[in-house]
N, C-alpha and C positions, 0 to 999 in steps of 0.2 A: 454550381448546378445543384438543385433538391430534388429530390424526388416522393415518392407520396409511396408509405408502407403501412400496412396492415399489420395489426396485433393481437391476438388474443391475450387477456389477460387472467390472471388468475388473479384468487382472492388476494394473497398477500400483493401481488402486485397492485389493483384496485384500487388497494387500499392506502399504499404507499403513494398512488397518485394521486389520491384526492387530498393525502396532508400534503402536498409540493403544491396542488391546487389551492389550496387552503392561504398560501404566503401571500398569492397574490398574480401565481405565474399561468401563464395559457397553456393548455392542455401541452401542445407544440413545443414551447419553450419547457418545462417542465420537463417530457421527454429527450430532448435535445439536450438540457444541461447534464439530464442525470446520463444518458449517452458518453458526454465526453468527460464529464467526471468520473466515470465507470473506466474508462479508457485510461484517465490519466495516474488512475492507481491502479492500475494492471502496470503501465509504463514505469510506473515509479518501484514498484515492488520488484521488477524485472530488471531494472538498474541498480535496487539495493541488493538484489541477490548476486548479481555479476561481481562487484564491490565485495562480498563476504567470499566470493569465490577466488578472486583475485588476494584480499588478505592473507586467505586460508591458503595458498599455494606459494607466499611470501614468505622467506627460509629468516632474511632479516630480520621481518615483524614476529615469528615465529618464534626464533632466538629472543626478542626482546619480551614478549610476551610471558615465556618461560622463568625469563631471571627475573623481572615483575615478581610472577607466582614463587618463587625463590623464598625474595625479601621480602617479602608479604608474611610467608611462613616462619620465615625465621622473625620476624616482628611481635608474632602472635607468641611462638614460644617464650620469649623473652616475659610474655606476660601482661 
């Protein structure tokens, strides 16, 4: 199903439409892509955060993390 919306746009937006215009795409399409590519990094960035939230409460990765930064340090001392 589609349905048909109204938009006011402002300058930056405008202007942002006429270069997606510019590639070759229709007003329609243009909006509609930047639409769901809009969406699909909200989705992705809300799955990479869940993933750092889930590591970050991970006692294993936590402990391995740790002795990492250890040997690391002791690496550097050495010189």
């Amino acid at each position: 199903m589609s349905g048909a919306i109204s938009v006011r746009l402002d300058d930056d937006a405008s202007r942002a439409l006429r270069l997606l215009e510019s590639t070759g795409l229709s007003r329609s399409d243009a909006i509609r892509r930047s639409l769901i590519e809009s969406a699909d990094r909200i989705r992705r960035r809300d799955a990479l955060a869940a993933e750092v939230k889930a590591l970050e409460e991970d006692d294993e990765d936590l402990a391995e993390m740790a002795e990492v930064a250890s040997t690391m340090d002791a690496l550097r001392a050495l010189g």
